[in-house]
C-alpha positions in Angstrom: 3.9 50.5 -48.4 3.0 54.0 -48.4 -0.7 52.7 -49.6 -0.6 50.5 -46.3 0.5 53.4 -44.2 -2.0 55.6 -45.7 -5.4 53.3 -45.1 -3.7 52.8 -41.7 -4.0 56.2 -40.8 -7.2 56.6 -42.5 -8.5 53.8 -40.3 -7.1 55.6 -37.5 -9.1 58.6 -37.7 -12.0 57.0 -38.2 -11.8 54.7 -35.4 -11.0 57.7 -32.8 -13.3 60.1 -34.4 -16.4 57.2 -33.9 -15.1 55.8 -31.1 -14.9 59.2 -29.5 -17.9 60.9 -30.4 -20.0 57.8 -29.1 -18.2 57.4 -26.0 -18.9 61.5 -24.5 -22.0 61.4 -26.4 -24.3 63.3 -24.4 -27.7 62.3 -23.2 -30.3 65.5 -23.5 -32.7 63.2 -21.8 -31.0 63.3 -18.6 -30.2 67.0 -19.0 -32.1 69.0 -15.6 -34.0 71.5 -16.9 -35.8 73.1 -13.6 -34.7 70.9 -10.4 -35.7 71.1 -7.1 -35.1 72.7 -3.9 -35.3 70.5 -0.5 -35.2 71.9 2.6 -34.5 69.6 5.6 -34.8 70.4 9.4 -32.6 68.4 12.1 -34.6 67.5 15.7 -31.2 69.3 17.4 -31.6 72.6 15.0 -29.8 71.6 11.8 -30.4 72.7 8.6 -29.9 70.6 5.4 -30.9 72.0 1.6 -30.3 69.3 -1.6 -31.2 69.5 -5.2 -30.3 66.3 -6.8 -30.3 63.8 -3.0 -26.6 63.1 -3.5 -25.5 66.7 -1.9 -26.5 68.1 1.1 -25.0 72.0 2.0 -25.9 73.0 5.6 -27.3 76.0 6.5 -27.4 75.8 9.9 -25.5 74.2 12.4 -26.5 72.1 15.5 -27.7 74.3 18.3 -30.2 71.8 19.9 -33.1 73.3 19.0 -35.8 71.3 16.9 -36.5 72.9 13.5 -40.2 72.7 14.0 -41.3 74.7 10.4 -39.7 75.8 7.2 -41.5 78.7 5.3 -39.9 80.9 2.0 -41.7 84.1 0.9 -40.4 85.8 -2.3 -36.8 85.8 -1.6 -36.8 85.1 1.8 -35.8 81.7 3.7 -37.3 81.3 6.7 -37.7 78.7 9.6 -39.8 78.2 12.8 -37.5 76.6 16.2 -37.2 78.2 19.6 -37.9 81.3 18.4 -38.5 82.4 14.2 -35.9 83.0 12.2 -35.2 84.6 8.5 -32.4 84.8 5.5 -32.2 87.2 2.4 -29.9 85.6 1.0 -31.0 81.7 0.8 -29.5 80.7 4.2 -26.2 82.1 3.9 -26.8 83.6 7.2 -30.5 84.2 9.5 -31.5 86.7 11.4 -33.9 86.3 14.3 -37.1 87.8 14.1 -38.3 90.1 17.3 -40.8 86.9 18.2 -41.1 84.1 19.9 -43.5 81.1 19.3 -44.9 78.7 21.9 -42.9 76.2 23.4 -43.1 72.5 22.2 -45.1 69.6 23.3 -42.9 67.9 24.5 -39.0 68.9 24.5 -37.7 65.9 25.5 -38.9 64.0 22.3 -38.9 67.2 20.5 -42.8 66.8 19.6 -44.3 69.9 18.8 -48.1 71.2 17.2 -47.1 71.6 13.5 -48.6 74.1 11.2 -47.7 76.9 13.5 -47.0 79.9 10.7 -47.9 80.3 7.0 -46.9 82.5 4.2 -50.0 84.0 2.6 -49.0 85.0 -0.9 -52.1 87.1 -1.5 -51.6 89.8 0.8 -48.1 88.8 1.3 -48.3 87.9 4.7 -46.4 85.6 7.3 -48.7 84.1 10.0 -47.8 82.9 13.2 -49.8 81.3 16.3 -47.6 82.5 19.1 -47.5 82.5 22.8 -49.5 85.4 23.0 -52.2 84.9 19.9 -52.1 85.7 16.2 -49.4 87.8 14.6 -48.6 88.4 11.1 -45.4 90.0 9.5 -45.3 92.0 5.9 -41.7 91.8 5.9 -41.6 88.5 5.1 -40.9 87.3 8.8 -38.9 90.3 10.0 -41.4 91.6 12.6 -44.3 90.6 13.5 -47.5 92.1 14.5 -50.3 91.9 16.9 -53.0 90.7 15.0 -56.3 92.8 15.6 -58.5 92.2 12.1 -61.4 90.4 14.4 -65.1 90.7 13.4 -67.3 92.0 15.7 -68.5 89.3 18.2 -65.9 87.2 17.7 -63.0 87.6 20.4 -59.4 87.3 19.8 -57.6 83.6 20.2 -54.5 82.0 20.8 -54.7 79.9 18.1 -52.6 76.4 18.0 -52.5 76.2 14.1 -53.2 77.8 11.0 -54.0 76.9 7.4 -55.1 77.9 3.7 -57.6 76.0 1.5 -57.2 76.5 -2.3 -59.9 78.9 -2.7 -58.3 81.2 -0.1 -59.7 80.8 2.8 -58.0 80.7 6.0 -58.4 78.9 9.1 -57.5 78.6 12.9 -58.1 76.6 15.6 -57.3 76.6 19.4 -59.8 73.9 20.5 -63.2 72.4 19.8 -65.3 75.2 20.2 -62.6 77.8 18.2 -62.4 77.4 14.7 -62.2 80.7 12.9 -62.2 82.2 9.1 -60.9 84.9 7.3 -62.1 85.1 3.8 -60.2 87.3 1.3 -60.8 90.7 2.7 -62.6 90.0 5.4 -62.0 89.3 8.9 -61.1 86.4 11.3 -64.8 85.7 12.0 -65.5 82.6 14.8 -67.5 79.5 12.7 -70.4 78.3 14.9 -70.3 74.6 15.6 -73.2 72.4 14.2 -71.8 68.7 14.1 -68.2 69.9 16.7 -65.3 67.5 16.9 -64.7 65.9 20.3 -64.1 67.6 23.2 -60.1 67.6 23.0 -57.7 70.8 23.3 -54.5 68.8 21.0 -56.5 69.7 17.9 -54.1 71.7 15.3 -55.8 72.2 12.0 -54.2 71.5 8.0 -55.9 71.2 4.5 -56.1 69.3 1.2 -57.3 71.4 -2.1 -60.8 72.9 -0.1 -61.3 70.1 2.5 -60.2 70.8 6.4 -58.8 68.3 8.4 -58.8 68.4 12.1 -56.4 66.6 13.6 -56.1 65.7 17.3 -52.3 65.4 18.5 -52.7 62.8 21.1 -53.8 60.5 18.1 -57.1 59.7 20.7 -59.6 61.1 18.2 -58.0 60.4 15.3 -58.7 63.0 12.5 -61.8 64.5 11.0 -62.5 66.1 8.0 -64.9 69.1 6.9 -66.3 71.2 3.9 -67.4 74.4 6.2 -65.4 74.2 9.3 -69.0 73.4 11.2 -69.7 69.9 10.1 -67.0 67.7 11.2 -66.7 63.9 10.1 -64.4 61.4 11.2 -61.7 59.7 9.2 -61.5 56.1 8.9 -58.4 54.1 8.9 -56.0 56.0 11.2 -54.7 54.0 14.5 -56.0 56.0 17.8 -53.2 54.4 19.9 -50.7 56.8 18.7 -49.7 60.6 18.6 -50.6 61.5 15.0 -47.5 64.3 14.2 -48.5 65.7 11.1 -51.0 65.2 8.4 -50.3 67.3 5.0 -50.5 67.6 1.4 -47.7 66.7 -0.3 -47.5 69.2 -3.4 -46.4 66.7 -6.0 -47.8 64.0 -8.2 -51.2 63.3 -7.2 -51.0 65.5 -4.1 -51.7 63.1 -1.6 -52.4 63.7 1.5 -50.2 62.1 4.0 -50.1 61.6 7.9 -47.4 60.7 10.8 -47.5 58.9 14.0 -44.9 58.5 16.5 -43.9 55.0 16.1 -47.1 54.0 14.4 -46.1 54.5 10.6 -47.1 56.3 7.8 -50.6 56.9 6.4 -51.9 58.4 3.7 -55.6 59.2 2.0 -57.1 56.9 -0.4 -59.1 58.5 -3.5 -62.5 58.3 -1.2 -60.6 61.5 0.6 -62.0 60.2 4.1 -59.9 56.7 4.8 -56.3 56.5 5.6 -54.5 53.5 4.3 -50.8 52.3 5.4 -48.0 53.9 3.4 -44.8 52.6 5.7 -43.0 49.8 3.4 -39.5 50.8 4.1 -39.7 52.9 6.9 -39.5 50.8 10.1 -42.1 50.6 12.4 -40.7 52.5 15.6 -39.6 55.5 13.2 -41.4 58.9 14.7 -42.8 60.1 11.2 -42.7 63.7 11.2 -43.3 65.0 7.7 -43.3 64.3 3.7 -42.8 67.0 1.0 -43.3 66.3 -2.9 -41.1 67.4 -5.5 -41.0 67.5 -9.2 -38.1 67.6 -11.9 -37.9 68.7 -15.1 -35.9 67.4 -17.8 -34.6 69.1 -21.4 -37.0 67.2 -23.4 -40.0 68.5 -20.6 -40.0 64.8 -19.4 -41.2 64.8 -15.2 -40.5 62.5 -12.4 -41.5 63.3 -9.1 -40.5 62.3 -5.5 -41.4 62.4 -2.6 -39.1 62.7 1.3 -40.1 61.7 4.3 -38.4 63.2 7.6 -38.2 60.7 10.8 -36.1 60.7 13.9 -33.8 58.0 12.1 -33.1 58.9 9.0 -34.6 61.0 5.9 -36.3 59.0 2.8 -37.2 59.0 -0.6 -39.8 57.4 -2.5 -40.7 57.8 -6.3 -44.0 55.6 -6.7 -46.2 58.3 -4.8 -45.5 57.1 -1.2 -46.0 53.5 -2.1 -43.0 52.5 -0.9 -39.9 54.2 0.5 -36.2 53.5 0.7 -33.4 55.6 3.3 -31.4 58.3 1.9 -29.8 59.6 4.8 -29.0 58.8 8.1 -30.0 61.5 10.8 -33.0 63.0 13.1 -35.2 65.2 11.1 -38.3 67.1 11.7 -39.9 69.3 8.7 -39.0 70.1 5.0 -40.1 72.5 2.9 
């Protein structure tokens, strides 16, 4: 009996001890390693950050204001509405800055020019293309100054938008006859036209790796494309029926280049880097596409995946085959990430 009692108990150990270890056994493959940040802007001024899409903390509460931009520099959290606003300590609390930008397109559907301000993290520099022309902050978005760095011969400008190519460079634009660069050390220096765009004043200006695109709000002219900021080139592929809200690179995966109409879906370019192809499966057709942002994870055993969001006036989405197709995460009105 005490030979029964004794394998019994023996069993018994073993049982739990197995049973046990495989039941909390932990996966290291599914172990985060360096996750992501989201930032999400609300059309009536809220502000949303995630790191796993499950939990959203806000930041900012409604105020009716559309979040038009969302910038960090360093250690600072800023974001671009009625006026431009900043946080030391990662949206715990903003401060507004002592600017104001333009006003919007359009406030009653809360369009707006995007590409408005831009963190230049050579010289460590916010931009911003405000009411009254270009400023630029060194306290990461604090205070802002007058720009006044213009070459000789070419006279200040309100610009609409401005932008950064991979080699440095930087852009502006106010209309078709404006388009102005600043090369590392140098000064904003006006780019005579050869080949202009059309004769439009909606343009706002955005990049992919060293190529410009031009991009005419209204949607008439669709967008063009350049290697100098002289020589434009039309686009292929993109409706001219609709207002075109933003066109991008999304920093993730293959960074692909995506663009946004207001109920005319989403586009984005093919690997000939001057034809726009549809990109909308899952995102209805009357949705006001406002932006897409890429982001990557990290797991323990250095394993990525990457994903990619996509803000619209009905709800935000997620896709993780490169834009190919895109299912709703959240319900809501949203504007920008970052």
């Amino acid at each position: 009996m005490r030979a029964i009692f004794s394998a019994l108990a023996l069993f018994t150990v073993v049982f739990c001890f197995t049973g046990c270890k495989k039941y909390n056994q932990v996966d290291n493959s599914g172990t985060v390693k360096t996750p992501y940040i989201l930032y999400i802007g609300g059309y009536y001024g809220t502000l949303h950050k995630t790191n796993d899409a499950l939990y959203f903390n806000s930041l900012f509460p409604t105020d009716a204001s559309t979040v038009r931009q969302i910038l960090a520099a360093d250690t600072m959290l800023m974001y671009l509405k009625g006026n431009f606003y900043f946080s030391r300590n990662e949206g715990s609390a903003f401060k507004q800055s002592n600017d104001h930008p333009r006003d919007f397109e359009d406030l009653f559907y809360k369009y707006f020019l995007p590409n408005q301000s831009l963190y230049e993290t050579t010289s460590k520099r916010v931009y911003l293309c405000s009411q009254t022309g270009l400023e630029y902050s060194t306290d990461n978005g604090e205070t802002f100054t007058q720009e006044t760095n213009w070459a000789a011969g070419s006279a200040a400008i309100t610009p609409t938008s401005i932008t950064q190519l991979d080699n440095g460079n930087l852009y502006i634009i106010r209309d078709t006859d404006n388009v102005y660069q600043k090369q590392p050390g140098g000064s904003w220096t006006r780019i005579n036209q050869t080949t202009p765009l059309p004769l439009q004043s909606s343009w706002y200006i955005t990049d992919k790796n060293n190529t410009l695109f031009a991009i005419d709000f209204l949607g008439t002219n669709g967008i063009y494309y350049s290697n100098n900021g002289a020589d434009w080139t039309a686009c292929t592929g993109i409706p001219k029926s609709r207002k075109i809200l933003f066109g991008t690179q999304a920093l993730s995966l293959n960074n692909t280049f995506f663009a946004g109409l207001d109920s005319g879906g989403l586009y984005r370019l093919d690997a000939t880097g001057t034809n726009f192809t549809t990109s909308t499966i899952g995102i209805p057709w009357y949705a006001k596409v406002h932006f897409v942002a890429g982001k990557k994870v990290v797991y323990r055993t250095d394993v990525e995946r990457y994903y990619h969001f996509c803000a619209t006036d009905i709800g935000l989405y997620i896709s993780e085959n490169d834009g190919k197709d895109w299912r709703k995460l959240r319900d809501g009105a949203y504007s920008s990430l970052y």
